[in-house]
C-alpha positions as CSV (number, residue, x, y, z in Angstrom):
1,X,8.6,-98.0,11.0
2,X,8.4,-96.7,14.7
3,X,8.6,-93.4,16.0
4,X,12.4,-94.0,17.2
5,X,13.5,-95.4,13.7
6,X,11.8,-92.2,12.2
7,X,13.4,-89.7,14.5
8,X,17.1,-91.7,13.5
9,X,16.7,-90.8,9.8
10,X,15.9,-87.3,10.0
11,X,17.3,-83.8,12.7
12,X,15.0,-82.4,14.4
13,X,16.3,-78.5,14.1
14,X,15.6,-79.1,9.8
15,X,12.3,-80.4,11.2
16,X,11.3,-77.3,12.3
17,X,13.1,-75.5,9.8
18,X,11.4,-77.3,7.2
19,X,7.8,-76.5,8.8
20,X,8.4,-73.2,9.4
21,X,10.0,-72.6,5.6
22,X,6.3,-73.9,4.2
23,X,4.1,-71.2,6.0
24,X,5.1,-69.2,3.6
25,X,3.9,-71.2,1.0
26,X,-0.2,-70.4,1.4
27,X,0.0,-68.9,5.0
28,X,-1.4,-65.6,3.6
29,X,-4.0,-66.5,1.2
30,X,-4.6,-69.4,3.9
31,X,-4.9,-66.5,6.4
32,X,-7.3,-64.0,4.1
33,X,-9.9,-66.6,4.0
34,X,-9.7,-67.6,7.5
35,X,-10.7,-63.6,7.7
36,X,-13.5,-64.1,5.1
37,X,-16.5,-64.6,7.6
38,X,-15.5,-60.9,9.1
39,X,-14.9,-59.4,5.2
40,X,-18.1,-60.7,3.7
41,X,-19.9,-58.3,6.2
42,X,-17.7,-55.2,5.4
43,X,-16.7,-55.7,1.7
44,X,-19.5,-54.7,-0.6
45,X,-18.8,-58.5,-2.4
46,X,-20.9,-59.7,0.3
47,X,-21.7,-63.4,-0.2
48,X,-19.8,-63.1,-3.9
49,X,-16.3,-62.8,-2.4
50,X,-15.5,-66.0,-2.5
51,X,-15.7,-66.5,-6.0
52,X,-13.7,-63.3,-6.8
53,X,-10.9,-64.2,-4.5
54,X,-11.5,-67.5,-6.1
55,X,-10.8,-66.5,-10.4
56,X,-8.3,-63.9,-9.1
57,X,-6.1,-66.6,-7.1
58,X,-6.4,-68.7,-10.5
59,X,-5.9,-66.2,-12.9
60,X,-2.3,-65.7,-11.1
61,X,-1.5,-69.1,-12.6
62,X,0.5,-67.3,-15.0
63,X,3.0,-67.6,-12.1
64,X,3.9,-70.8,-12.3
65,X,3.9,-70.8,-16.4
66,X,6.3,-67.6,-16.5
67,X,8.4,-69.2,-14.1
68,X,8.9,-72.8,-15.7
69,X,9.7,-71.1,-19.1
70,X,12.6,-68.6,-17.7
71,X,13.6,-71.5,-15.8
72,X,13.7,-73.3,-19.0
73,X,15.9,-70.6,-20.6
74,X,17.9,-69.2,-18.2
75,X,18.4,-72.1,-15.9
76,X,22.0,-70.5,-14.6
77,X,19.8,-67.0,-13.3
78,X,16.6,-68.6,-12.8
79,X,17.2,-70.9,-9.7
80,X,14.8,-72.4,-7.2
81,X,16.0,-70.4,-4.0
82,X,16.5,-67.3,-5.9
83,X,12.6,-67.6,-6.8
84,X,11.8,-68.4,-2.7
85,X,13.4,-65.3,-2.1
86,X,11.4,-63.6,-4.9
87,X,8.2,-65.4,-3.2
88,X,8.9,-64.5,0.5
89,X,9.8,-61.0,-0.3
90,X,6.7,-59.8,-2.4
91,X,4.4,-61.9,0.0
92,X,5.2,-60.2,2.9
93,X,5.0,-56.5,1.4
94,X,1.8,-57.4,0.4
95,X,0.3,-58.0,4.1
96,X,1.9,-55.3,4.9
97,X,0.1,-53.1,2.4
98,X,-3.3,-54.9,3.1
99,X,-3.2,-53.9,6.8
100,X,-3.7,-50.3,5.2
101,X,-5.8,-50.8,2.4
102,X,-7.7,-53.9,2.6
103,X,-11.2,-51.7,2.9
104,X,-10.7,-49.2,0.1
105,X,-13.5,-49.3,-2.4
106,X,-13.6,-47.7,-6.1
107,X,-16.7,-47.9,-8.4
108,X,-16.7,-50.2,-11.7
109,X,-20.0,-49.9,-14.1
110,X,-21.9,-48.4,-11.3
111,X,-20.9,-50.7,-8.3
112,X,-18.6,-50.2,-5.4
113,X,-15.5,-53.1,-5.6
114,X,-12.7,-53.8,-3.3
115,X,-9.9,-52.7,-5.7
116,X,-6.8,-52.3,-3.3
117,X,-8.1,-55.8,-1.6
118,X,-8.4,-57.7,-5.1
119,X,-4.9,-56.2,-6.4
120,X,-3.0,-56.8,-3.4
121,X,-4.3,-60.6,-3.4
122,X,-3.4,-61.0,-7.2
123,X,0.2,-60.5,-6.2
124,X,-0.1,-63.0,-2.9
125,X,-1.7,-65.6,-5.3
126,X,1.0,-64.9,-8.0
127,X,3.7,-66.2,-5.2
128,X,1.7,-68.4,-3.8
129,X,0.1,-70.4,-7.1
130,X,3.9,-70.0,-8.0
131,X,5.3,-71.4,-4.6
132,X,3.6,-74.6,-5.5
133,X,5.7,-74.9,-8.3
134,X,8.9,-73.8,-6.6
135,X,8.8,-75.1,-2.7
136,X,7.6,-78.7,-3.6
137,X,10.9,-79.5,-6.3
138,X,13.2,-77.7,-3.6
139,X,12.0,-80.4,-0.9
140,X,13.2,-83.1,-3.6
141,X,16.4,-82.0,-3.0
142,X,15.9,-83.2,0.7
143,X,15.5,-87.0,2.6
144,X,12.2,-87.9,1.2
145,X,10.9,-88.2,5.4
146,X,11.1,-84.1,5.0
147,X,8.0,-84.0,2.9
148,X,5.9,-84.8,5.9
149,X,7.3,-82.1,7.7
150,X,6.8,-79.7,5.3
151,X,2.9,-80.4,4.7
152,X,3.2,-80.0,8.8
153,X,4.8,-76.8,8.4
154,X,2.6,-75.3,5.6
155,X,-0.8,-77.0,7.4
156,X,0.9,-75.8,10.9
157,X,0.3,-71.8,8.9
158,X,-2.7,-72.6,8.5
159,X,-3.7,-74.0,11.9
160,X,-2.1,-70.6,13.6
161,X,-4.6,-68.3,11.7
162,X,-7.2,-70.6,12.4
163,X,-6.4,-70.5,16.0
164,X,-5.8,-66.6,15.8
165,X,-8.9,-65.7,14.6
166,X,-10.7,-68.4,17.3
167,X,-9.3,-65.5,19.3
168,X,-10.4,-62.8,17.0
169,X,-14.2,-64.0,18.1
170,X,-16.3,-66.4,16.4
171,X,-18.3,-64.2,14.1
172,X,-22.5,-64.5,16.0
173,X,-26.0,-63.2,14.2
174,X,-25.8,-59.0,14.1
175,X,-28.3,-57.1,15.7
176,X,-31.0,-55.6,13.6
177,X,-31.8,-51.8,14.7
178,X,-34.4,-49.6,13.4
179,X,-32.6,-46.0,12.5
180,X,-33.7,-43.7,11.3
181,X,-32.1,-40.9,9.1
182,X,-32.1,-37.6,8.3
183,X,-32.1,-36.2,4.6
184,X,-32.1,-32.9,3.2
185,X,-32.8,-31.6,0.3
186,X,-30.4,-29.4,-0.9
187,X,-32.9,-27.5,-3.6
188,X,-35.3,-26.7,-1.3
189,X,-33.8,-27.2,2.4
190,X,-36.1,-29.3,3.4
191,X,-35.3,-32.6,6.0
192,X,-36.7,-36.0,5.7
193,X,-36.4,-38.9,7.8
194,X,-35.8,-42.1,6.3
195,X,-36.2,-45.2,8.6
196,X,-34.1,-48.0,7.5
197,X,-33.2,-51.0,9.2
198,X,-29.2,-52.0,10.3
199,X,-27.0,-54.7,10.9
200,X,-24.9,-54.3,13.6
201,X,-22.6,-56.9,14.0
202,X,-20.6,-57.8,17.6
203,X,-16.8,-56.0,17.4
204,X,-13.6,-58.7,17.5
205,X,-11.2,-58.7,19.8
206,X,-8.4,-57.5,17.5
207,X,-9.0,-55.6,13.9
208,X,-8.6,-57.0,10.6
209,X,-5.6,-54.6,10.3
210,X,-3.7,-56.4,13.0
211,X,-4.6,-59.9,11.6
212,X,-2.8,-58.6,8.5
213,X,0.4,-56.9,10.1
214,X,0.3,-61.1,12.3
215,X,0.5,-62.6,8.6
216,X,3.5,-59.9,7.5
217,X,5.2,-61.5,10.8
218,X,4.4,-65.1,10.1
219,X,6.4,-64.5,6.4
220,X,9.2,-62.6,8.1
221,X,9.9,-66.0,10.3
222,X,9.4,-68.2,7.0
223,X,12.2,-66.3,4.9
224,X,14.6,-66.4,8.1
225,X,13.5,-70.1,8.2
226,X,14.8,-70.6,4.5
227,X,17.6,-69.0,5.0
228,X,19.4,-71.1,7.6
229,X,17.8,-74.1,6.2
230,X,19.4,-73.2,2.5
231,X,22.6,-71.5,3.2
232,X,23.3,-73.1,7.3
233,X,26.0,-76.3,6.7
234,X,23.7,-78.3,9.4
235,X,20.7,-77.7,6.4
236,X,23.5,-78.7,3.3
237,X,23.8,-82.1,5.2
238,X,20.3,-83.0,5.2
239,X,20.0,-83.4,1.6
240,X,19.9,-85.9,-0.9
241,X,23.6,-86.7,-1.8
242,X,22.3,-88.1,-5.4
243,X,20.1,-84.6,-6.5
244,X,21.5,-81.9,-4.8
245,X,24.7,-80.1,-5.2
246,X,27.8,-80.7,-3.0
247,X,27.6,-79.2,0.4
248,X,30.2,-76.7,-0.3
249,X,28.9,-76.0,-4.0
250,X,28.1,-72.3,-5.0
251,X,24.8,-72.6,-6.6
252,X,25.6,-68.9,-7.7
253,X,28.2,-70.1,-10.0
254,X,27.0,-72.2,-12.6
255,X,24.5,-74.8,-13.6
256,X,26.5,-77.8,-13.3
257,X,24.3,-80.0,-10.5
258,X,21.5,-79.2,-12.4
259,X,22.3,-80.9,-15.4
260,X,23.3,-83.6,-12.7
261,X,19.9,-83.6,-10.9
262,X,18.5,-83.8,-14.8
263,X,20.5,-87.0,-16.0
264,X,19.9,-88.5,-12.6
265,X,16.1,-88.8,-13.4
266,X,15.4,-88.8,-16.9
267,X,11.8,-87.3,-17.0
268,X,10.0,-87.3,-20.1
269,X,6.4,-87.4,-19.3
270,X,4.0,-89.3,-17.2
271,X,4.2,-92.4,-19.5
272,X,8.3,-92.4,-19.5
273,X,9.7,-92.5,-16.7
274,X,13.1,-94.4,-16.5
275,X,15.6,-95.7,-13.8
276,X,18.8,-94.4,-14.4
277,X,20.2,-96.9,-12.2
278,X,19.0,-99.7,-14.0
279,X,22.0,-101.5,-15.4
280,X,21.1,-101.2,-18.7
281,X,23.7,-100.7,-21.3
282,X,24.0,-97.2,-23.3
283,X,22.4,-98.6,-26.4
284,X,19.5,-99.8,-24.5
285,X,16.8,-98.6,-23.9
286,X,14.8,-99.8,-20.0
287,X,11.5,-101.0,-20.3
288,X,9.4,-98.5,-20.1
289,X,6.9,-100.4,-17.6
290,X,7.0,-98.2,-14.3
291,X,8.5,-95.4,-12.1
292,X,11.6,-97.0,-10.4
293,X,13.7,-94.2,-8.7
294,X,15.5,-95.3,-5.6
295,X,14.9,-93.2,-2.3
296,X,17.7,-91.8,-0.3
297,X,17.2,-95.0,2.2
298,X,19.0,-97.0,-0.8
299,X,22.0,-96.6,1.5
300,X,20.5,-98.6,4.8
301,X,20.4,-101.2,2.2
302,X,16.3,-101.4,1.3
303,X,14.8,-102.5,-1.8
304,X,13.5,-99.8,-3.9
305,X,9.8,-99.7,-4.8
306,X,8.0,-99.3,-7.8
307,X,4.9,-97.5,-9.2
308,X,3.3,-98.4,-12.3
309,X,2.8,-95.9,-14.7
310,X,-0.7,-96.4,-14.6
311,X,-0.8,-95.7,-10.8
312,X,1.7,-92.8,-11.1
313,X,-0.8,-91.1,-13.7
314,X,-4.2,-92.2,-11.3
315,X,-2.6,-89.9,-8.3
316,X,-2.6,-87.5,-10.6
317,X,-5.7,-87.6,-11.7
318,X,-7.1,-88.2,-8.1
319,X,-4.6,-84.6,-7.2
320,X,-6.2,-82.4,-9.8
321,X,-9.9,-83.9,-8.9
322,X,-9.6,-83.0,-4.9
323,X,-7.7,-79.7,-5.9
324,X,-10.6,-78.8,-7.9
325,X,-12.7,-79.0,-5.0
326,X,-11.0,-78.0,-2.0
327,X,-9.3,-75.2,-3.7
328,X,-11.6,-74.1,-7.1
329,X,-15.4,-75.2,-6.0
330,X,-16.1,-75.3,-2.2
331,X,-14.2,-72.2,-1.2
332,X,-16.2,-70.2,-3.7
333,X,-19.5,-71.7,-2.8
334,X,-18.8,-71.8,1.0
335,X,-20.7,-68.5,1.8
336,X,-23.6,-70.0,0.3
337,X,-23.3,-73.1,2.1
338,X,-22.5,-72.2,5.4
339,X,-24.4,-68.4,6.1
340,X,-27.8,-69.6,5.7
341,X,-27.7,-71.4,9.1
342,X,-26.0,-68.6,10.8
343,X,-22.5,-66.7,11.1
344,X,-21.7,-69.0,13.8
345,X,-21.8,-71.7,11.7
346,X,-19.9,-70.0,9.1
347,X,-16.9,-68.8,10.9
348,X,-16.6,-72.1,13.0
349,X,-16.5,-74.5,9.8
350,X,-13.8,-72.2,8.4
351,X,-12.0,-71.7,11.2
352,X,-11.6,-75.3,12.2
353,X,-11.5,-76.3,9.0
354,X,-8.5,-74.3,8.8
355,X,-7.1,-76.1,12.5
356,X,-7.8,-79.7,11.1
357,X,-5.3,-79.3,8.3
358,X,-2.4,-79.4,10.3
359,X,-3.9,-82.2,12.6
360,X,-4.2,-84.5,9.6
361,X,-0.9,-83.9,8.1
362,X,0.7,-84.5,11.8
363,X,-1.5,-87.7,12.1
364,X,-0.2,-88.9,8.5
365,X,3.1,-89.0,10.4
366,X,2.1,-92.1,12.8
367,X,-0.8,-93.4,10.1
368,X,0.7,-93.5,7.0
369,X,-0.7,-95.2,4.2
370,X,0.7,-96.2,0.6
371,X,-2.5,-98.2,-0.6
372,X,-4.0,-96.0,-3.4
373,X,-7.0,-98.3,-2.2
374,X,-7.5,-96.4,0.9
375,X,-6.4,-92.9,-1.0
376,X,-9.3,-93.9,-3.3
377,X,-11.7,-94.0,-0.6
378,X,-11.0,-91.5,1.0
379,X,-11.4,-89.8,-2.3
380,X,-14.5,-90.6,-2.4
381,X,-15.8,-90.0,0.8
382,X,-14.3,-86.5,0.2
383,X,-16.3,-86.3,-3.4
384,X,-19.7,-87.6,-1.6
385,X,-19.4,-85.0,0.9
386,X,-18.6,-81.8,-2.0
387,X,-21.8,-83.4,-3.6
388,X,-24.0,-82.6,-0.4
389,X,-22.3,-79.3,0.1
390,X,-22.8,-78.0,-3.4
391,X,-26.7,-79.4,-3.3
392,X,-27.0,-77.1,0.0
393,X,-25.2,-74.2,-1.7
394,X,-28.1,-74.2,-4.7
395,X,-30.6,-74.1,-2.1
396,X,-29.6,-71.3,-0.7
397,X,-31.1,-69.1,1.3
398,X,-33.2,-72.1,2.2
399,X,-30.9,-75.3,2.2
400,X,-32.4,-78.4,5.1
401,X,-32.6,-78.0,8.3
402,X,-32.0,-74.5,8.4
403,X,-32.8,-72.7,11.8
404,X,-31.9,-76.1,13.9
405,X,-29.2,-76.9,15.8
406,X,-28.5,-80.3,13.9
407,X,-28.3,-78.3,10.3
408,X,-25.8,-76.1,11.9
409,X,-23.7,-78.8,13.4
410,X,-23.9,-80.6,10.4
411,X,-23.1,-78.8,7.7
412,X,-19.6,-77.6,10.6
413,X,-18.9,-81.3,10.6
414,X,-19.3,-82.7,7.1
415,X,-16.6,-79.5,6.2
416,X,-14.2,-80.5,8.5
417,X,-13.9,-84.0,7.9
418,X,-13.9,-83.1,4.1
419,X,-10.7,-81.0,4.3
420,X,-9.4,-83.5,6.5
421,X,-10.1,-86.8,3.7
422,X,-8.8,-84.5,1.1
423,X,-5.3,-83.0,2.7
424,X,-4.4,-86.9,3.4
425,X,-5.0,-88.2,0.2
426,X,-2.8,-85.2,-1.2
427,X,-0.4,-85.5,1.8
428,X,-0.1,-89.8,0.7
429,X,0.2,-88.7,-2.5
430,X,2.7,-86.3,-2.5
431,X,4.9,-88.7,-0.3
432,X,4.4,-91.8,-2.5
433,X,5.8,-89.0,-5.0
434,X,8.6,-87.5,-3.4
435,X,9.6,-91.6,-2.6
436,X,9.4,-92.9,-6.0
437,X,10.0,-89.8,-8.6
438,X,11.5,-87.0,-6.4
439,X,12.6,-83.7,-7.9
440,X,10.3,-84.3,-10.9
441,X,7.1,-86.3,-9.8
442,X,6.9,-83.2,-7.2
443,X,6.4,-81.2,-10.1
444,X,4.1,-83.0,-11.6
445,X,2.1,-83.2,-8.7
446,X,2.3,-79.1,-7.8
447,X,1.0,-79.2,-11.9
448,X,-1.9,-81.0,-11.5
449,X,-2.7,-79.2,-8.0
450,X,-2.9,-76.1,-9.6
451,X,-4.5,-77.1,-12.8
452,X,-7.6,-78.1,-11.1
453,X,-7.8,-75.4,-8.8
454,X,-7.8,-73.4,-12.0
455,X,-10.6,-75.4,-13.4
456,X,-12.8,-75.3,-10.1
457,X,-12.6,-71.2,-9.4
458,X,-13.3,-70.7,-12.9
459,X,-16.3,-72.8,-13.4
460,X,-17.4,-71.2,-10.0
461,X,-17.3,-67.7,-10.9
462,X,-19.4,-68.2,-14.2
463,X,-22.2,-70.1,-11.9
464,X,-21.9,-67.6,-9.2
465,X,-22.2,-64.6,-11.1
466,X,-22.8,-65.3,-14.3
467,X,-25.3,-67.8,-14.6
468,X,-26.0,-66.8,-10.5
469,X,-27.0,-70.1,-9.6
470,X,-26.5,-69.3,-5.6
471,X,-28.7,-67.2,-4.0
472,X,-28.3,-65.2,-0.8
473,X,-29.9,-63.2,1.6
474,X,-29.5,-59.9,3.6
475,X,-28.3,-59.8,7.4
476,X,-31.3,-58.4,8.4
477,X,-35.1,-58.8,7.2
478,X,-35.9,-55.7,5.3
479,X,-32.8,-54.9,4.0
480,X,-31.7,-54.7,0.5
481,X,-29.1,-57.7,-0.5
């Protein structure tokens, strides 16, 4: 399909609409750990951060369970843009609150723990982990060529803050000063002087505090996004005339269209999936070989596709693997990775990392790919590359080539191009998805995404500070850890 053919089928102002909608999605947990490599030298976590922020994102998973069972219940009350509301609105009061509070520590068994940081991000994961739940079945209301937009929109959040805190200051080596301090003794009176060495690390242009009150902005523009794109007659005729309900329906009043949507495509499980256009009569029942769901180009007259059940089940698999890793495993383990060769090097592989996503998702638009051939490649390239970053991790504070120029480069480069391999292969999936299934393979498919980032930040925690299987090191020689 060429560009011009592409541009016909969809309208540009949903476009952006669409893109801007999805920041809200991950934009803010997105945003906290592109602020990471200026945290881990403040917060008294240190190198551990990333794990907690990695079991407490999981642990929110009770999101998406508490939603799909009032949903389930109280389908009439419980509807898909009443929870985006419900997302939006507790996201953004969250920034806001983390602008204020983001540094306060209390003590737990004798050690000082960013509290107010760790509750505030429970609540942004419990959207978020939620969102994914929520914001991929509302896109499966619209033209399936709107899923690429919105993985440009929720990559294009994510490429902002990465560029924001480019201008924040890439995050250099501190300076180690010899102080020296004063004591007294408050029995006898008496002062000591107690020589110590510091890190002083280089100020950023702006404060964490303003980073935060720029990601309370970004969520503002998001929920005005939804808002014309939901309730805006130009947004109504954009969606799928088969799935959605009528342009002028109230979705306030009843829950009519959703018993449509749910006799449209009869979703069992993974292994049964029917057409319900088959012309098969009402005692019948359709072989139950593959997924067969015609897209909203039926109309233009093309021949529907089909996915065996076998390949439908294999993205899955693949979906939960690579979510494991780029949202349990490496974000946990990335301090480890990354610091020993420098806080330059750890700032830039997050940062662009955190650029590349959109990049690849607006590349996937021009070199798109359906071959679960290539997506298994790719797979594995990704997998390869977690391999080497996990074996550098465990060798911490003294992975190869630490000290050079090529260990720094390489370790900024082999991160990159594994976000990049992995948000394709999910991007291909999740259109191959939206194509063939819809409403319900796209929740399937937000399922298995958050299932294996469950998995990875769990196991992660227990080998970082259980088991403490990663070992760091203190900014400065001399200094306690």
């Amino acid at each position: 399909m060429s560009l011009r053919e592409y541009l016909a089928q969809i309208s540009i102002p949903i476009y952006i609409l669409v893109s801007t909608f999805a920041w809200s999605s991950w934009i803010d947990i997105n945003g906290l750990f592109v602020e990471t490599p200026l945290l881990v030298n403040i917060l008294p976590e240190r190198w551990k951060l990333f794990s907690y922020l990695g079991v407490i994102i999981q642990m929110a998973n009770t999101g998406p369970i508490l939603y799909t069972i009032l949903r389930k219940h109280w389908p009439k009350l419980i509807q898909e843009w009443r929870a985006i509301y419900v997302i939006v609105s507790i996201g953004a009061t969250a920034c806001f609150l983390l602008a204020f509070f983001w540094q306060e520590t209390t003590v737990i068994n004798g050690q000082p723990h960013s509290t107010a940081l760790f509750v505030l991000v429970g609540f942004l994961a419990l959207v978020d982990c939620t969102s994914s739940v929520v914001y991929l079945p509302y896109m499966g209301y619209y033209k399936p060529q709107y899923m690429t937009s919105y993985y440009i929109g929720e990559g294009l959040g994510s490429m902002i803050t990465g560029l924001v805190g480019l201008i924040q200051g890439v995050q250099s080596d501190p300076e180690c000063l010899n102080v020296s301090v004063i004591i007294t003794n408050i029995t006898t009176g008496e002062n000591t002087t107690d020589y110590r060495i510091m890190a002083e690390y280089p100020q950023p242009t702006f404060s964490v505090q303003t980073f935060f009150f720029f990601l309370f902005a970004m969520m503002l523009i998001s929920g005005t996004s939804f808002t014309l794109l939901h309730f805006h007659p130009f947004g109504r005729k954009e969606r799928r005339k088969s799935t959605f309900p009528d342009v002028n329906y109230d979705m306030t009043e009843d829950n009519d269209h959703l018993n449509k949507v749910h006799s449209e495509i009869q979703y069992e499980s993974p292994t049964n999936l029917t057409n319900p256009l088959d012309s098969t009569s009402d005692n019948e029942t359709p072989p139950i070989e593959a997924v067969t769901i015609h897209s909203s180009t039926r109309c233009l007259g093309e021949i529907s596709q089909k996915i065996t059940q076998t390949q439908f089940i294999y993205i899955l698999v693949l979906t939960c693997w690579l979510s494991t890793l780029i949202y349990g495993v490496l974000p946990s383990t990335n301090s480890y990775t990354c610091l020993p060769y420098g806080s330059l090097a750890f700032t830039l592989a997050v940062r662009l990392s955190a650029v590349a996503n959109p990049i690849v998702c607006l590349l996937s638009l021009f070199i798109r790919t359906k071959s679960l051939n290539i997506i298994g490649i790719l797979s594995l390239v990704a997998t390869g590359i977690s391999g080497w970053h996990l074996y550098l991790a465990a060798m911490s504070p003294d992975p190869p080539l630490k000290g050079t120029i090529a260990g720094t480069g390489l370790v900024i480069v082999t991160q990159v191009t594994n976000v990049a391999c992995i948000i394709y292969v999910n991007v291909s999936n999740a259109a191959i998805l939206s194509e063939h299934g819809g409403h319900y393979s796209l929740l399937w498919f937000g399922g298995a995404t958050q299932i294996g980032s469950c998995v990875g930040a769990i196991a992660s925690f227990i080998f970082v500070n259980v088991l403490k299987v990663f070992q760091s090191e203190p900014p400065c020689p001399g200094m306690s850890d």
